[in-house]
C-alpha positions in Angstrom: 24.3 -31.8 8.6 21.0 -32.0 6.8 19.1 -28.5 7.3 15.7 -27.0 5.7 14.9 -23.4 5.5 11.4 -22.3 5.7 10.1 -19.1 4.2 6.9 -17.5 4.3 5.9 -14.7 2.3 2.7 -12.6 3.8 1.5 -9.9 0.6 -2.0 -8.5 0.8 -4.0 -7.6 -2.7 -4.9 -4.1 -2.5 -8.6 -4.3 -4.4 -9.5 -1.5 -7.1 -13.2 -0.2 -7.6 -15.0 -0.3 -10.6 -13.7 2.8 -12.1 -15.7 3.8 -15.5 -13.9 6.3 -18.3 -16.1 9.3 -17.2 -14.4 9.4 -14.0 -11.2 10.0 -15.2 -10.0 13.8 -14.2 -12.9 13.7 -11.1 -12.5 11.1 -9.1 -9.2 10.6 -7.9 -9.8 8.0 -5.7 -9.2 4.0 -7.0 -9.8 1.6 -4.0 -12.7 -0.5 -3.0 -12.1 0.0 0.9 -14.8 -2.3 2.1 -13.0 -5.5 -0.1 -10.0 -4.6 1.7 -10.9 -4.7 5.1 -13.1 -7.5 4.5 -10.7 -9.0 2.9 -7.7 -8.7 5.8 -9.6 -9.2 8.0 -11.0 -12.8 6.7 -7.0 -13.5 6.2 -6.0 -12.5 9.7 -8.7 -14.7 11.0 -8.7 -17.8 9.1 -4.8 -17.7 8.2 -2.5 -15.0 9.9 -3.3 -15.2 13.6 -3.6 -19.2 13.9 -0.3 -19.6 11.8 2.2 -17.3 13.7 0.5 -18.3 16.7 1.5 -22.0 15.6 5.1 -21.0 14.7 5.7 -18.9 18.3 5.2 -22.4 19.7 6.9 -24.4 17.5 10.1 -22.4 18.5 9.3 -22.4 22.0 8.4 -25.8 22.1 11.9 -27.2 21.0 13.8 -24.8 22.7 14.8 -22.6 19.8 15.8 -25.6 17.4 12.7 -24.4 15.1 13.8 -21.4 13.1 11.9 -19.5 10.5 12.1 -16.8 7.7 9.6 -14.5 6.5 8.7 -11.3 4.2 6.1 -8.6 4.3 5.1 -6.6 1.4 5.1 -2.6 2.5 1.6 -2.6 1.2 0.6 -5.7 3.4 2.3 -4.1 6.4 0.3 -0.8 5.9 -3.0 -2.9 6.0 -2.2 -5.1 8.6 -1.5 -2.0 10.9 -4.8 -0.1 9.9 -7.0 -3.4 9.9 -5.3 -6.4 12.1 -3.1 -4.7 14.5 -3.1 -8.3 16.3 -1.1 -9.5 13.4 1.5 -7.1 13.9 1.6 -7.9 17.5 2.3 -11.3 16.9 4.8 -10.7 14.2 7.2 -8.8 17.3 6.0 -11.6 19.4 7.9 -14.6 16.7 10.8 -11.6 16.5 11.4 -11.7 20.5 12.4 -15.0 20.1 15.3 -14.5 18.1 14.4 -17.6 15.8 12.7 -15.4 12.5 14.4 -13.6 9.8 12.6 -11.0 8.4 14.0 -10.7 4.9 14.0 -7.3 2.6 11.6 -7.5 -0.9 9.7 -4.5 -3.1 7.6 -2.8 -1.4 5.0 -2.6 -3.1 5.0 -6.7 -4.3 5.6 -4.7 -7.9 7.1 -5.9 -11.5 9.9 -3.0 -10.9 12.7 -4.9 -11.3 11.9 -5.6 -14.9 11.5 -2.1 -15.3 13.6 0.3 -13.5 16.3 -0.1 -11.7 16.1 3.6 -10.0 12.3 2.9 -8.6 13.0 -0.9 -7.8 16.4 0.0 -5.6 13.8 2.5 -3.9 11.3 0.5 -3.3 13.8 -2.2 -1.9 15.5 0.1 0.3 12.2 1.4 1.7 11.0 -1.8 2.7 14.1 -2.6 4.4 14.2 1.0 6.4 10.7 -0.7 7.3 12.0 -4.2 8.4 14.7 -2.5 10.3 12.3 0.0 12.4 10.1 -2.6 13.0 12.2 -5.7 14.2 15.3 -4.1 14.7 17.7 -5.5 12.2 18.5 -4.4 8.5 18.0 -7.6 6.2 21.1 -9.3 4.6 19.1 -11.8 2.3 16.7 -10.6 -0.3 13.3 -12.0 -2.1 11.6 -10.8 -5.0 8.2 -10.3 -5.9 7.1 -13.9 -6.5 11.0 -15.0 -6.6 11.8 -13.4 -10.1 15.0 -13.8 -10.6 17.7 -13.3 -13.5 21.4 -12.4 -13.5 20.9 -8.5 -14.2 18.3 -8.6 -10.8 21.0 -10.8 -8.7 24.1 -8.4 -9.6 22.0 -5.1 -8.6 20.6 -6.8 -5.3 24.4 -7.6 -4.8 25.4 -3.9 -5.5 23.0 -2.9 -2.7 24.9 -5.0 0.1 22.8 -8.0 0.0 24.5 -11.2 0.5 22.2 -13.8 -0.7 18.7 -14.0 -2.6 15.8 -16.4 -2.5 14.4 -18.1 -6.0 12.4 -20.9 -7.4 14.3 -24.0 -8.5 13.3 -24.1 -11.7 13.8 -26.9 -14.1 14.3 -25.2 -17.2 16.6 -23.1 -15.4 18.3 -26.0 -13.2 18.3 -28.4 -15.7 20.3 -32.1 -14.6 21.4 -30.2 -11.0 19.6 -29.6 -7.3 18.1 -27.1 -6.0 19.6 -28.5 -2.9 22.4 -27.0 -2.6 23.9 -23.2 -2.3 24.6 -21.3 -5.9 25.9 -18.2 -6.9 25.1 -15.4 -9.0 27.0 -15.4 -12.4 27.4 -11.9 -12.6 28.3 -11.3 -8.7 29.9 -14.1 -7.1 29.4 -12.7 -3.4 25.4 -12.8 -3.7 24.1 -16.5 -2.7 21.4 -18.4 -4.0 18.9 -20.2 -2.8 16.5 -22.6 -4.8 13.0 -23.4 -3.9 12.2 -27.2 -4.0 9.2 -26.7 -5.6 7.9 -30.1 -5.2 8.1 -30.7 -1.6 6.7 -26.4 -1.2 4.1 -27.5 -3.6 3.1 -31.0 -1.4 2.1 -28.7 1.4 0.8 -25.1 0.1 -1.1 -26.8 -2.9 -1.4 -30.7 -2.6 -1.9 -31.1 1.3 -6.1 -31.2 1.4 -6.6 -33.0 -1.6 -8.2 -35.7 -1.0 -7.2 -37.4 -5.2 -3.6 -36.9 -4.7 -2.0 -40.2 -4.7 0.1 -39.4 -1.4 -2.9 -38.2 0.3 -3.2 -38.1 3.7 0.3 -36.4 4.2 1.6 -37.1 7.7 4.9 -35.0 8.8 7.1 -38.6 9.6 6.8 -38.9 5.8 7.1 -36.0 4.5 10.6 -35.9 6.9 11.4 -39.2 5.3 11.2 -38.3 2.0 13.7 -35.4 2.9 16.3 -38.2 4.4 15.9 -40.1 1.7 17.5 -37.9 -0.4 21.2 -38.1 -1.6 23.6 -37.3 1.9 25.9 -34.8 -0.1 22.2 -32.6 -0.3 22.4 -30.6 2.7 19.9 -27.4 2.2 16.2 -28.1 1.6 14.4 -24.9 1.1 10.4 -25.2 1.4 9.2 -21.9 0.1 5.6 -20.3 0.4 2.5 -17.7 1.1 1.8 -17.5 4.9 -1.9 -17.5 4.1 -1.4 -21.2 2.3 -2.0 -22.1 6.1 -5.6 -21.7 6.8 -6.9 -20.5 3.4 -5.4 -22.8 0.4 -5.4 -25.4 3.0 -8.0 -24.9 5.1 -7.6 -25.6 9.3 -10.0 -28.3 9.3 -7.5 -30.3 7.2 -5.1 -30.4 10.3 -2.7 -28.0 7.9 -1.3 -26.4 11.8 -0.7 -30.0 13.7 1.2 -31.1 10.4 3.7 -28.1 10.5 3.9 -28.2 14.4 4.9 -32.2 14.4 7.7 -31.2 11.4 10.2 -30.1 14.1 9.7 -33.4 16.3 10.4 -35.8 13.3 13.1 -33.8 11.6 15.2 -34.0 14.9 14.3 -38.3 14.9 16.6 -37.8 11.7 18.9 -35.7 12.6 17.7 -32.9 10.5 17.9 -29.6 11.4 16.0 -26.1 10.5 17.5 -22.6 9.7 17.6 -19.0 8.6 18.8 -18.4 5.2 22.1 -15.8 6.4 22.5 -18.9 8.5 23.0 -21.1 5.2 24.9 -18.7 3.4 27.2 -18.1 6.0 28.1 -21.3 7.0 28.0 -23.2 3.4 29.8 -22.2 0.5 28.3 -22.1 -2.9 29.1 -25.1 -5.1 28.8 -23.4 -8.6 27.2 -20.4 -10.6 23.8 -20.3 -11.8 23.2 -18.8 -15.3 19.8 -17.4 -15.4 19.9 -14.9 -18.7 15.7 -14.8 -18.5 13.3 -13.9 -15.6 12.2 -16.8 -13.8 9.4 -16.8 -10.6 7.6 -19.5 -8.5 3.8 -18.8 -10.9 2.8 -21.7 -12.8 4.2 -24.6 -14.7 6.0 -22.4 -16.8 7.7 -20.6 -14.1 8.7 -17.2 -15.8 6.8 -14.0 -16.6 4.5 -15.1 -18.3 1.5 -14.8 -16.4 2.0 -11.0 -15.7 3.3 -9.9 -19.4 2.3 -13.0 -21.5 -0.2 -10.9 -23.5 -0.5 -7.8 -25.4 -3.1 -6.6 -22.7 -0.5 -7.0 -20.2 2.6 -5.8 -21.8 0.4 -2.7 -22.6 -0.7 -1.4 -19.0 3.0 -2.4 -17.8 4.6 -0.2 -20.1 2.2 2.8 -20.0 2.1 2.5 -15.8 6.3 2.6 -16.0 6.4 5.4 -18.8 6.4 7.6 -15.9 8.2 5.9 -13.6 11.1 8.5 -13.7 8.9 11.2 -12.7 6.9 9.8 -10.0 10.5 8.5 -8.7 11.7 12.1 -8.9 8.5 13.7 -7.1 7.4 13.8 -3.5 3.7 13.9 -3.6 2.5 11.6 -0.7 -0.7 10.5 -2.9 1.1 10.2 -5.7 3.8 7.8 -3.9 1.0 5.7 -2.9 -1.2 5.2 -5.6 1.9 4.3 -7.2 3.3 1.5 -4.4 -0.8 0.1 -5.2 -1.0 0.5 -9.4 2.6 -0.9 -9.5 1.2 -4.6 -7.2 1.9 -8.0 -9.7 -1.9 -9.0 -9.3 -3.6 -5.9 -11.4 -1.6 -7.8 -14.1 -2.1 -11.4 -13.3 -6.1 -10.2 -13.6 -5.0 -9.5 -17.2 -3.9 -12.7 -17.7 -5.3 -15.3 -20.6 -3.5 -18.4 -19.6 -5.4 -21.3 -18.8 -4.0 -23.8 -15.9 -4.4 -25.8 -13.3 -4.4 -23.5 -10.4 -8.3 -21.5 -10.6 -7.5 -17.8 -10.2 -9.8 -15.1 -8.8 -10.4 -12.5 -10.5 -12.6 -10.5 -7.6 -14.9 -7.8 -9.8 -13.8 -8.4 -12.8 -15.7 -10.9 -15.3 -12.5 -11.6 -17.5 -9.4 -10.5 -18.6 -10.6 -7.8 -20.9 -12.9 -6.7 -18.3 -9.7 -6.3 -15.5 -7.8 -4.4 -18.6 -10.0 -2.1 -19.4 -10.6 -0.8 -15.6 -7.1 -0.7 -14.6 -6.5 1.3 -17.9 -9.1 3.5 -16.9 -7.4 4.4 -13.2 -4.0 4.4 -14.7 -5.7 6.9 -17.3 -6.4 9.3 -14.3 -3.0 8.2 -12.5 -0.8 9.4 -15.4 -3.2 12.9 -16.0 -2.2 13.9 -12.1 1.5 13.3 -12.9 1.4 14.8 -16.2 -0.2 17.7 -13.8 2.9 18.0 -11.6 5.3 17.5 -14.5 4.3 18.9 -17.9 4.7 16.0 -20.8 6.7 18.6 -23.2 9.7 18.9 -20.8 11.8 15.3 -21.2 12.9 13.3 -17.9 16.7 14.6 -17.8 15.6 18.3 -17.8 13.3 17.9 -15.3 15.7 16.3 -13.3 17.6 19.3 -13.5 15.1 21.8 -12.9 14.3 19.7 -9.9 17.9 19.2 -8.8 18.2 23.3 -9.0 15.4 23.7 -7.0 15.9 21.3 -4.6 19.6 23.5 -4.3 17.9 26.7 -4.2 15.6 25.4 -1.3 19.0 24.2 0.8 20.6 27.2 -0.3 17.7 29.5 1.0 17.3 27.5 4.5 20.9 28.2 4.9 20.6 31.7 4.6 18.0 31.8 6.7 20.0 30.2 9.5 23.0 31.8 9.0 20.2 35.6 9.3 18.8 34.1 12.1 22.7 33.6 13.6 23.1 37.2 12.8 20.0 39.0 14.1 20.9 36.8 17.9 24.3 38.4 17.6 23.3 41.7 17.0 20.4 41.4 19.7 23.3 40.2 22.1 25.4 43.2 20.9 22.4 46.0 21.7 22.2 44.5 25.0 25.9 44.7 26.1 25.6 48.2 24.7 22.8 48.8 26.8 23.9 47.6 30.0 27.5 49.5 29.2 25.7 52.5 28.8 23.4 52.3 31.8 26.6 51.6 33.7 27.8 54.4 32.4 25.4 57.1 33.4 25.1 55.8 36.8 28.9 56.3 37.2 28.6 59.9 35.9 25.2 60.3 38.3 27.2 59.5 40.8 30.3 61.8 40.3 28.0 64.7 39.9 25.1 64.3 42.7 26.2 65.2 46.4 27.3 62.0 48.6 24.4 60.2 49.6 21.9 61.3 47.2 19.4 58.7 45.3 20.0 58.8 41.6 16.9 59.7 40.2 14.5 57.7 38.0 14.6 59.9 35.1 18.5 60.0 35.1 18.1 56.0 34.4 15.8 56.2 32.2 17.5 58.7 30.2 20.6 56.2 30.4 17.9 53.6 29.1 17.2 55.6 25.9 
């Protein structure tokens, strides 16, 4: 049976200030907080709310036929909970009815895993920790920060316990073969794969509201036809996309919600089904291995990297920001941990970018790409001084790993000493006052031997048995 898996991704830009060179070493402080709650707020409103609220019904409507996946950058989830609490609310609302997967991804929506491994697992394993607190189950499948993908990033996902991965369906990568069916990873046949159809994502997250597009107006009978029209041995269609693509890259007015929300009712005409992705690679088998030696993502026609590292701008601030990726790893500074989880974000660097295409891109305060360079330098100029701070330049990574490893013993070592004193001390507080009592015991015995039958025992004879 035909099936479609739909995914939405929900990541929220955290927006830097215009931070000049004199305020490096004084102002320790990089955020523009009125752009962000301005920001998550006009997201929520416009996109968020309507669109869960849309996909609660859509599973209650048809009786939990309609299923759904979705991920949620750490650094989203942190906004969402300070700014639009109602979003959360509605996020436990779609979990309730058992018909969402929440899936595990960076949490920070960072270029990690093209970096290091040791930061990447952590911030992978954080957001899951997150996901599991949250809605009450560990995820089994994973996505990457814009679906990067390559054979080194499948077999370490793998090595972490995940059992399948989410990626675009690239056609460089793809070549003569669909991305409708379930793949494996060449390097670790147990992690699944499944392709984006880029086309039919595209047709509703990009194409939907434009009025020149040859297959304009979309209507969801269609859009269901052209999925049965396609070859019967292709069973898994996997429509991939941003939540907010639903009410802010296709605005409300364009009917984006009564599209999605008739889906359901002509997929079932067809017999075509909906599903989570451990659902897919549970009950399907994968048909082949897919060699992917290069990174490859869902951005742009090119569909690889470059758009984050395509220049020398680019490949600059990535490589200073992860020069010290081993020591803020190895530290425990809270503001350090966070201004790292923000720096490390895939948009600073897509602000960097010089690629011309078709899709415009925002660049919020800054005027160009030399412009978004030379301020993110600027913060990461102060960033690195505060680490350099904690962990002097002139001692290399491995001895300060074990300096910290020492200390970190000496700490365990010294709080087990102190519980095994505090052990002690009880004891020999419990001791004294068996002694005590024995003693006072005993003087009242000899009292009584030596003081006439029916004599008192006299105050000072107890409290010289006290002393």
């Amino acid at each position: 049976m035909r099936t479609i898996c739909l995914y939405f991704e929900i990541h929220q830009i955290i927006h830097l200030k215009r931070y000049r060179f004199f305020d490096i070493g004084t102002d320790h402080y990089y955020y523009d907080d009125y752009a962000n709650e301005i920001s998550i707020n006009e997201v929520a409103e416009r996109s968020y709310i309507p669109a869960l609220t849309t996909l609660i019904e859509m599973v209650k409507t048809s009786g939990g036929a309609f299923k759904v996946a979705l991920s949620i950058s750490g650094v989203a989830l942190e906004q969402l909970e300070i700014h639009a609490p109602a979003v959360v609310d509605l996020l436990h609302q779609l979990n309730d009815t058992g018909c969402c997967e929440f899936l595990a991804e960076p949490y920070s929506h960072g270029l990690a895993s093209l970096a290091n491994e040791d930061c990447f697992k952590e911030e992978v394993m954080r957001q899951s920790a997150k996901m599991k607190q949250m809605f009450g189950k560990a995820p089994k499948v994973f996505r990457n920060s814009s679906l990067i993908y390559n054979d080194e990033i499948g077999a370490m996902v793998a090595a972490w316990g995940f059992k399948g991965i989410l990626t675009e369906g690239a056609k460089h990568v793809l070549g003569w073969k669909s991305p409708h069916y379930v793949y494996h990873c060449s390097m670790n046949p147990n992690l699944k794969l499944l392709l984006r159809d880029f086309k039919l994502s595209d047709d509703i997250s990009l194409r939907f509201s434009n009025s020149e597009w040859n297959e304009y107006p979309l209507f969801a009978d269609k859009y269901i036809g052209w999925i049965d029209a396609l070859p019967q041995e292709e069973q898994v269609i996997n429509i991939f996309m941003e939540l907010s693509a639903l009410g802010m890259s296709q605005p409300l007015s364009s009917n984006i919600l009564d599209f999605l929300k008739a889906l359901p009712v002509c997929a079932k005409q067809k017999g075509i089904t909906f599903s989570t992705p451990t659902e897919i690679i549970t009950k399907l088998k994968s048909i082949s291995q897919l060699d992917v030696p290069y990174p490859m993502s869902w951005i742009d026609e090119e569909r690889d990297t470059s758009c984050w590292l395509g220049n020398v701008m680019q490949r600059e601030a990535f490589n200073k920001l992860y020069s010290v990726a081993e020591r803020v790893h190895l530290c425990d500074d809270r503001r350090i941990k966070q201004d790292w989880d923000y720096l490390q974000a895939s948009n600073n660097f897509r602000f960097m970018t010089t690629k011309i295409n078709g899709v415009g891109l925002n660049r919020g305060i800054y005027e160009s790409p030399y412009d978004a360079f030379t301020n993110y330098m600027n913060i990461l100029g102060d960033f690195m001084k505060r680490v350099d701070a904690l962990y002097p330049v002139d001692i290399d990574n491995e001895e300060l790993n074990a300096l910290l490893t020492t200390i970190k013993n000496q700490g365990t070592e010294i709080e087990e000493l102190h519980k095994e004193l505090d052990k002690m001390q009880a004891k020999l507080e419990k001791a004294k006052g068996v002694e005590k009592k024995e003693t006072k015991a005993e003087v009242k015995a000899t009292a009584k031997k030596s003081h006439p039958k029916g004599k008192r025992i006299t105050g000072s004879a107890l409290k010289n048995a006290d002393k």
